[in-house]
DOMARVEX-47942 format. One record per residue: residue in one letter; x, y, z of N, C-alpha, C, O in turn. Coordinates in steps of 0.2 Angstrom, whole numbers. Layout:
! residues N
  resn  n.east  n.north   n.up  ca.east  ca.north  ca.up  c.east  c.north   c.up  o.east  o.north   o.up
     A       X        Y      Z        X         Y      Z       X        Y      Z       X        Y      Z
...
This chain:
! residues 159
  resn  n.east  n.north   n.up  ca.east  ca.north  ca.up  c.east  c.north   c.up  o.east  o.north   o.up
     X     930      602    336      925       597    338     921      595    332     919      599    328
     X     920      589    332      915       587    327     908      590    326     905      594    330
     X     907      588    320      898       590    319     896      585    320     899      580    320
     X     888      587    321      883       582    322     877      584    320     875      589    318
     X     874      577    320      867       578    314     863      581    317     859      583    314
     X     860      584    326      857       588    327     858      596    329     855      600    332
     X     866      598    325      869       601    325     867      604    317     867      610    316
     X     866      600    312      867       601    305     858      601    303     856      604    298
     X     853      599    309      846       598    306     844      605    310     840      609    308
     X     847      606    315      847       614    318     847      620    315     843      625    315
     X     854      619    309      855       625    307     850      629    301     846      627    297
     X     852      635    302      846       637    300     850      645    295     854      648    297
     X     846      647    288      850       650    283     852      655    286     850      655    292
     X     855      661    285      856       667    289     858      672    283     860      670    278
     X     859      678    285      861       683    281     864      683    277     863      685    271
     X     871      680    278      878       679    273     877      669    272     874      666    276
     X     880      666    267      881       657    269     887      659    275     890      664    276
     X     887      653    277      893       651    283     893      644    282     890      640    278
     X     899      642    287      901       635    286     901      632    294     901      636    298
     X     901      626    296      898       622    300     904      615    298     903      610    295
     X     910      617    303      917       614    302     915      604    305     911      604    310
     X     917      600    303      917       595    305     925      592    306     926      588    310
     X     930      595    303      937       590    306     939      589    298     934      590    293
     X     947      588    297      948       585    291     949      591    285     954      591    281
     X     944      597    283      944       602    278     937      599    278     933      604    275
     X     933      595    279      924       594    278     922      600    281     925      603    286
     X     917      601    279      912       607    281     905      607    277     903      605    272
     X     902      610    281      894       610    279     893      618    278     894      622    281
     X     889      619    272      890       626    270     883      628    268     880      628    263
     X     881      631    273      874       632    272     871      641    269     873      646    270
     X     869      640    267      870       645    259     862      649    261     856      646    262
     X     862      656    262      855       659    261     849      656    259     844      656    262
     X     849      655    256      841       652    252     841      643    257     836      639    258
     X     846      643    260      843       634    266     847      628    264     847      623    267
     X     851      628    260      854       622    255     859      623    260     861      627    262
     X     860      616    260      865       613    264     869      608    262     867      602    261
     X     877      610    260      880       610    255     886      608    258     889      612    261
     X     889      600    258      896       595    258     902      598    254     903      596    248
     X     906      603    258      913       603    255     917      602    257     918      603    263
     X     923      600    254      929       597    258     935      600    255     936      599    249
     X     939      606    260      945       607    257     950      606    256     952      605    262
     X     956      606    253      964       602    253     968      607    249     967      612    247
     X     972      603    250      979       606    246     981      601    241     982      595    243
     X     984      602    234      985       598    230     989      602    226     987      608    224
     X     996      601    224     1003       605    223    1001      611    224    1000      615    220
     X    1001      611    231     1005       620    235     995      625    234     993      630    237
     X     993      621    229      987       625    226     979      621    232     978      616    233
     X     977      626    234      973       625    240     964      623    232     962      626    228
     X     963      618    234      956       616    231     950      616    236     950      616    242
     X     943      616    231      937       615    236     933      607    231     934      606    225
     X     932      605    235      929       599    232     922      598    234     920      598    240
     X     917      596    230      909       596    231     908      589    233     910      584    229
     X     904      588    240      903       580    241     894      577    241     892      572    244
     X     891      581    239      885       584    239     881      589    244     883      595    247
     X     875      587    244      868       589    247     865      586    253     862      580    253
     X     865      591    259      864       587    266     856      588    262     855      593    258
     X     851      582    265      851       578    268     851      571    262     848      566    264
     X     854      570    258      854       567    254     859      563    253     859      557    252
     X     866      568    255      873       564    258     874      565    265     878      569    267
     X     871      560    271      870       561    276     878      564    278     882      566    274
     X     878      564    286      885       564    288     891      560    288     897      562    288
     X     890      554    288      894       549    288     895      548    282     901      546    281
     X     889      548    275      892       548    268     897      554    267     900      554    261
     X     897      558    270      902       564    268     910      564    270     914      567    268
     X     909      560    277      916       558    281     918      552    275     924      551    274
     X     916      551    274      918       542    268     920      545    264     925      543    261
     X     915      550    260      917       554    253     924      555    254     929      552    252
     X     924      560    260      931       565    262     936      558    262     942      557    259
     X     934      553    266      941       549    268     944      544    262     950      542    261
     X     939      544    258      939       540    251     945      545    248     951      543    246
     X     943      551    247      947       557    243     955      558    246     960      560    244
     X     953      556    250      960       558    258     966      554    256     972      557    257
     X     964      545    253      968       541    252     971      543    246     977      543    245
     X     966      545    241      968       547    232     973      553    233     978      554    230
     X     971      555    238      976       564    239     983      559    241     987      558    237
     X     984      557    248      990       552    248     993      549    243     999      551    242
     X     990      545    240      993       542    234     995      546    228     996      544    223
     X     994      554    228      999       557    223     993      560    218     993      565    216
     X     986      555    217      981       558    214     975      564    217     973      563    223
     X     975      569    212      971       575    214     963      572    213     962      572    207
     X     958      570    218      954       567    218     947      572    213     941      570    211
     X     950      577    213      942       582    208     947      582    202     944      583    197
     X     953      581    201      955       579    192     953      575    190     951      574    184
     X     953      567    196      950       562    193     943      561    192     940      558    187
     X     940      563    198      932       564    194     929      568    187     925      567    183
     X     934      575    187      933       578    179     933      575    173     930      576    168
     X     941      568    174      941       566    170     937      559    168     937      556    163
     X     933      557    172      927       552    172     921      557    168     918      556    163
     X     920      563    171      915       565    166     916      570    159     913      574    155
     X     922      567    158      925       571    150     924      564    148     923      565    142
     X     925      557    149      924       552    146     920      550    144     919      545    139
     X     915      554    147      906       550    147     904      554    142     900      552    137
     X     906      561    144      903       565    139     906      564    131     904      568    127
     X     910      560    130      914       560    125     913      554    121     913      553    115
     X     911      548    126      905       543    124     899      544    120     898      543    114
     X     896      547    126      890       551    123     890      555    115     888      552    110
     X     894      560    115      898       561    110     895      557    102     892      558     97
     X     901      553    105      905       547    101     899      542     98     899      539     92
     X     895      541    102      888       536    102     883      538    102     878      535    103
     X     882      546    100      875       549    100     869      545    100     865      545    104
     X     869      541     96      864       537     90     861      532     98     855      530     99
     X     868      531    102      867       524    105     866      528    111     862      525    115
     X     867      532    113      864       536    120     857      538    121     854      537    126
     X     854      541    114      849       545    112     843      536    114     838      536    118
     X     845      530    109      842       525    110     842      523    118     837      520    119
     X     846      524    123      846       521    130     843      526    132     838      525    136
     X     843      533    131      837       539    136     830      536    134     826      535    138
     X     828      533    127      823       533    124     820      525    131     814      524    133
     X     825      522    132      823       514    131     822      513    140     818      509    143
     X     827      519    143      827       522    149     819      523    153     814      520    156
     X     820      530    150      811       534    148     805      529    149     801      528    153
     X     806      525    143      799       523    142     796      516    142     791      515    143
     X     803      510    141      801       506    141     804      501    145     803      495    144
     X     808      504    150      814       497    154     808      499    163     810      497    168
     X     805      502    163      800       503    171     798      499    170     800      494    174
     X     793      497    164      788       489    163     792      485    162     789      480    160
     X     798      484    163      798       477    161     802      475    164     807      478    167
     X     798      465    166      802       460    172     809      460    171     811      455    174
     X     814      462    167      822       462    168     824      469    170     830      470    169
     X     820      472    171      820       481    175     826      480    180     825      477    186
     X     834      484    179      840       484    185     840      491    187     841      496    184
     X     839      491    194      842       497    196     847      503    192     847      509    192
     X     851      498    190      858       501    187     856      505    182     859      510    181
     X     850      504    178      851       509    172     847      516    173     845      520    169
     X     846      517    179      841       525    183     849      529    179     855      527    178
     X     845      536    180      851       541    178     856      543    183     860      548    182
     X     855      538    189      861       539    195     866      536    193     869      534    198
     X     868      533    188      871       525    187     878      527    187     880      533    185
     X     883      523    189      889       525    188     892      526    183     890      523    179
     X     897      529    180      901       532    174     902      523    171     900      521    165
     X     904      520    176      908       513    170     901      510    169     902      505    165
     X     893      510    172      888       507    171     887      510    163     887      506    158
     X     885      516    163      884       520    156     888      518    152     885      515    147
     X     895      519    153      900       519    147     898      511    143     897      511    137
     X     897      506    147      898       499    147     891      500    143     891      498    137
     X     885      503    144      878       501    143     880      506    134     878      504    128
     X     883      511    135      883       514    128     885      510    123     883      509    117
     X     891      507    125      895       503    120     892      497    118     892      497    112
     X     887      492    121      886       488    121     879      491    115     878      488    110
     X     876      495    116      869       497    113     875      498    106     874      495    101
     X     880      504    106      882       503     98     885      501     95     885      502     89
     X     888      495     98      888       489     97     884      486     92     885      485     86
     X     876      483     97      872       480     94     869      485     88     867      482     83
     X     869      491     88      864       494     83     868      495     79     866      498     75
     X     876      492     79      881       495     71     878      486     66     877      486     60
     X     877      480     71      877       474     71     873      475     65     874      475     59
     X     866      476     70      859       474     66     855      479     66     850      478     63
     X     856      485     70      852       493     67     846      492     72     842      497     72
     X     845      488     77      842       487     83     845      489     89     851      488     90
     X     838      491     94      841       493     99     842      487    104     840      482    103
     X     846      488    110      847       483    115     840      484    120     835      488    122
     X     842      477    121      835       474    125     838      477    133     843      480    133
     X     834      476    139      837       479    145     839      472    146     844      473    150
     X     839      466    145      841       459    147     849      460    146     854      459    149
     X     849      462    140      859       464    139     862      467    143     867      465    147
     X     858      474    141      860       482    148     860      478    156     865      479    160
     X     858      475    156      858       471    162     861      469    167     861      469    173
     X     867      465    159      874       462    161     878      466    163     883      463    165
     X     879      473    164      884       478    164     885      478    171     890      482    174
């Protein structure tokens, strides 16, 4: 039987975590302390995996069946969908890495100076996606190998 959201805004922590099945290996894992927790289980060569799709209520129900259906198609096609996300965040971190100079300048330009200002994009918040950073890194060490300046947000922008 499926889950439902006044099934999932009901639940409430209990003694041990427990889980709260929706179909598919998704499940809702609600954890002593109240956290309520998107996991999705599979199998990928014979090896049974758990996969994190977030935090109810922040990954509602329907973004979690999407997670799960999104990952479902990657599993069909032969790719193991948490090796691919691992290796998106060994990339970034190896960017970061790679461009100290040019990351340390985007927390800085992040931080304190792209809120005030009229070319301010959604995209460069710390939710941004892997290819948003990677692109906004490169471009910034880029420019600071150029001319030893940092990028303005009208560039970062572009990404």
């Amino acid at each position: 039987m499926a889950l439902t959201d006044t099934e999932i805004r009901r639940s409430k922590p209990a003694e041990r975590p427990y889980k709260l099945s929706d179909g598919g290996g998704l499940h809702l894992l609600i954890t002593q302390a109240g956290g309520k927790l998107w996991r999705w289980r599979y199998r990928f060569d014979g090896a049974e995996k758990l996969m994190a799709l977030g935090r109810y209520p922040e990954v509602a129900l329907a973004d979690a069946r999407e997670r799960r259906d999104a990952a479902r198609k990657k599993l069909a096609n032969g790719i193991n969908p948490m090796a691919e996300r691992m290796a998106e965040k060994t990339a970034v971190k190896a960017a970061i890495r790679h461009h100290w100079p040019a990351a340390r300048i985007l927390l800085i330009h992040t931080q304190v100076e792209i809120l005030d200002d009229p070319m301010y994009d959604e995209r460069m918040l710390p939710g941004s996606s892997m290819d948003t950073l990677l692109c906004v890194i490169e471009r910034m060490a880029a420019n600071s190998q150029r001319s030893g300046q940092s990028v303005s947000s009208q560039e970062c922008s572009q990404c």
